[in-house]
C-alpha positions in Angstrom: 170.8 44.2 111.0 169.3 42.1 108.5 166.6 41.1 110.9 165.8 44.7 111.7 165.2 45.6 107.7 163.4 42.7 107.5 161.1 43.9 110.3 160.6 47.0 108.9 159.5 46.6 105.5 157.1 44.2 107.5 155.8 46.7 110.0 155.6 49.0 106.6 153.6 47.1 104.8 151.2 46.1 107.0 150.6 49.9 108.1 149.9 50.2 104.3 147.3 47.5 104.3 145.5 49.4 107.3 145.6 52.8 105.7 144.4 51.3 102.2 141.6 49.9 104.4 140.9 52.5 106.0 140.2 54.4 103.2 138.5 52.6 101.4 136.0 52.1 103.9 136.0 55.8 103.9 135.2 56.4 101.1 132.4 53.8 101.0 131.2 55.6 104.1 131.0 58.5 102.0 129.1 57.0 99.4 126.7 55.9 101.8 126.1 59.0 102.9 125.5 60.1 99.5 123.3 57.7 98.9 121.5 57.6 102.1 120.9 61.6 101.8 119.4 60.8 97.8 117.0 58.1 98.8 115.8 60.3 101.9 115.0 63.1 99.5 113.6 60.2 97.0 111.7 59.1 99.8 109.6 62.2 101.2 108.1 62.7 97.5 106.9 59.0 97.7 105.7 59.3 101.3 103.7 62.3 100.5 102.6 60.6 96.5 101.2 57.2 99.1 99.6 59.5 101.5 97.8 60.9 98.5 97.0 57.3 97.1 95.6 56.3 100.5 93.6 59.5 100.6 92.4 61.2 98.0 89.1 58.9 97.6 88.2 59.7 101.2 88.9 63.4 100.7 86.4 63.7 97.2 83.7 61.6 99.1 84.0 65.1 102.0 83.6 67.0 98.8 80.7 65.3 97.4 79.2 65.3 100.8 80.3 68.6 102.3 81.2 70.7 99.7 84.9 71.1 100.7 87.6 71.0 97.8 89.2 67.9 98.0 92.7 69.5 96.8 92.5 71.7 100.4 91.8 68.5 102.4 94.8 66.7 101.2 96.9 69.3 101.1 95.7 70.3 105.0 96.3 66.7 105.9 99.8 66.5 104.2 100.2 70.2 106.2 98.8 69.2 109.1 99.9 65.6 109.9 103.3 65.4 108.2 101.7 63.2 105.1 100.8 60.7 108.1 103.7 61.0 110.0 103.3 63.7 113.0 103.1 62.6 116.5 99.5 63.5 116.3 98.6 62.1 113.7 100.5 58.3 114.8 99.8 58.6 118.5 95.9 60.3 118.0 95.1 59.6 114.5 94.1 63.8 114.5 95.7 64.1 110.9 94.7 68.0 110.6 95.9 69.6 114.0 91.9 70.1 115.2 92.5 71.2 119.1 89.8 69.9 121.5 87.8 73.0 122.2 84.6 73.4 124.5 82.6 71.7 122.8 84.8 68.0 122.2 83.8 64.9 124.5 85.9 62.3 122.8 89.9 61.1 123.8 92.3 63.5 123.6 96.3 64.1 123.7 98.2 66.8 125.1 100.8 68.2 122.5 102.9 70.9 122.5 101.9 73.5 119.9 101.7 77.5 119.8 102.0 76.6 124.2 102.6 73.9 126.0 101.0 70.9 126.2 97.7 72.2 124.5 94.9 69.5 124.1 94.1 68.0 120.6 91.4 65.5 119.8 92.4 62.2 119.5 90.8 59.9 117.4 89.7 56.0 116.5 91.0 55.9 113.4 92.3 58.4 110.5 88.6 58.1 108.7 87.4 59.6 112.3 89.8 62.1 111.5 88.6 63.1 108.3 85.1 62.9 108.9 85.6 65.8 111.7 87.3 68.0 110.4 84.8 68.2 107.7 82.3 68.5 110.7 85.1 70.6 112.2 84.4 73.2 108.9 80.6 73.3 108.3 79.8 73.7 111.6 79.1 77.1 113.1 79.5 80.6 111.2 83.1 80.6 111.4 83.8 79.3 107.9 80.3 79.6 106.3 82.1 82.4 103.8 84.4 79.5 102.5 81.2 77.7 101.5 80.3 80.8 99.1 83.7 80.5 96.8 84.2 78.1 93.6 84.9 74.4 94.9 87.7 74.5 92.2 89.3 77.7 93.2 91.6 76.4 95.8 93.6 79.6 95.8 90.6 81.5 97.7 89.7 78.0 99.6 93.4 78.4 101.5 93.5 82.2 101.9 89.9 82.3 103.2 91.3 79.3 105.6 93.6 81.6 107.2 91.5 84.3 107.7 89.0 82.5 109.4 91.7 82.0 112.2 92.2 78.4 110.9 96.3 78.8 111.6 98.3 81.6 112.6 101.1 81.1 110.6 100.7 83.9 107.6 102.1 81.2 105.0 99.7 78.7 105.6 97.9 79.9 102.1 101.0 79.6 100.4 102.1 76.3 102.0 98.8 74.5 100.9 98.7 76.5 97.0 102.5 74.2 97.1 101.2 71.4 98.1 98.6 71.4 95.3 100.8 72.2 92.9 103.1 70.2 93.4 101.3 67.3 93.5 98.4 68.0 91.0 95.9 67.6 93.9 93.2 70.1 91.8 92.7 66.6 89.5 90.3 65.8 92.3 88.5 68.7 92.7 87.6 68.0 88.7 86.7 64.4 89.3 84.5 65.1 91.5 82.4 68.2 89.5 82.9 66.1 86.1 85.1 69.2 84.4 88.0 68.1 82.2 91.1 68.3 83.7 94.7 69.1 82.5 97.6 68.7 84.0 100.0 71.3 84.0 102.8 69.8 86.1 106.1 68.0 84.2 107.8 66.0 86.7 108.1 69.3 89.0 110.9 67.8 91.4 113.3 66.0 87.6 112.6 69.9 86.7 113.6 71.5 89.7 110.8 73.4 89.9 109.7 73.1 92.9 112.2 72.6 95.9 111.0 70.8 99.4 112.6 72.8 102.2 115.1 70.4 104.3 116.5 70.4 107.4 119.6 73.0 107.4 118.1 74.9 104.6 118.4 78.6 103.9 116.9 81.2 101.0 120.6 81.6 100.7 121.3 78.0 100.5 118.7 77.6 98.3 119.1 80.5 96.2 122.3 79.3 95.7 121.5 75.9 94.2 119.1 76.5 91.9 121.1 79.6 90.3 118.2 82.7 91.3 118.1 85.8 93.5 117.1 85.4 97.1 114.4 88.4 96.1 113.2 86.1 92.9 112.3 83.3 95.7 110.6 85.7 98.4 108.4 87.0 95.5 107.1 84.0 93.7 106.5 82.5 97.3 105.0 85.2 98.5 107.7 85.9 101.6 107.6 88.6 103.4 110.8 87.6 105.0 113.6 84.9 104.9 111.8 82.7 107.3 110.9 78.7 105.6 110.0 75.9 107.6 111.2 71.8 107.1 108.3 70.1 104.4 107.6 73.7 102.4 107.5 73.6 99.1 108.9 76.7 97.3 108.5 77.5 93.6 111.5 77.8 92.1 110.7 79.2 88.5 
């Protein structure tokens, strides 16, 4: 009888042991999770803040040289190519979503876009990239009106993008005006025309002004965390429905 207590406080304790352990590594699984979920949304403001770094002196040589705004090149190529990180921009170095067209007799890529397997230029190197698409816009008549507007009036650069037939997606104005925003791009477009330049951003993301849309997110969802109306969001982002895609940035206040 003694031996059979004696087993059982044994059996007891080391059931204890396991559950202990297994909760604590739990609960550092949970933490990891936490943490792992902060440095992700840590790390898509400094992947887009490098892609800027690495760009922004190609993007205000194109201005100098071909009179686009430098603010809509890197926000087209943040758009466009993921900030550097879109299967067409790794696997084709095409960092702005230029399809091949008739008139395109370099590589190309097959990609699957508005259909199937379309064909997109491919490229040597991003600098190719670049140097097209300003080629891409000051070519032909299709864009010519663009050439006409304020080089630091981004506003009109990205609505007179979309009406040219640049994208079909009826946000794309409001997707680049974020991406300016919220990363002061227009500070380029002054460097380059010598005007004084003041920053009206205050650490947007600390602020919460601005909110990058992430996988799983809703207006609700959204709406929800920041404390405003669903209607409040739609209007100061210019929705005309609840639709938001991953990587858009909406204005929060």
């Amino acid at each position: 009888m003694i031996k059979k207590i004696f087993l059982f406080i044994i059996v007891a304790a080391l059931v204890g042991c396991n559950s202990s352990k297994s909760t604590t590594a739990t609960s550092k699984q949970n933490g990891a999770r936490r943490t792992n979920k902060s440095s992700q949304a840590v790390s898509r403001n400094q992947v887009v803040s490098s892609y800027v770094d690495q760009y922004k002196d190609v993007a205000m040589r194109n201005m100098k040289k071909y009179g686009i705004p430098a603010s809509i090149i890197l926000a087209q190529g943040i758009l466009e190519s993921g900030a550097g990180r879109s299967e067409l921009s790794e696997n084709a170095n095409n960092h702005f979503g230029i399809k091949c067209h008739n008139n395109w007799l370099g590589e190309t890529i097959r990609h699957d876009d508005d259909q199937r397997q379309e064909c997109f230029r491919k490229y040597r190197n991003s600098a190719d990239s670049y140097e097209d698409h300003a080629a891409f816009l000051t070519s032909g008549s299709r864009y010519a009106s663009l050439f006409n507007l304020r080089k630091d009036d981004y506003e009109s650069w990205a609505k007179g993008l979309r009406a040219a037939g640049y994208a079909t997606d009826p946000r794309y104005p409001n997707k680049l005006i974020a991406y300016i925003e919220a990363y002061d791009l227009a500070q380029y477009d002054a460097q380059v025309l010598g005007k004084k330049y003041t920053s009206t951003i205050v650490n947007n993301y600390s602020k919460g002004v601005f909110h990058e849309v992430q996988k799983g997110d809703t207006l609700y969802s959204i709406s929800k965390k920041y404390n405003v109306l669903i209607e409040d969001l739609m209007r100061r982002n210019n929705l005309s429905d609840n639709t938001i895609s991953i990587g858009q940035q909406l204005k929060i206040n």
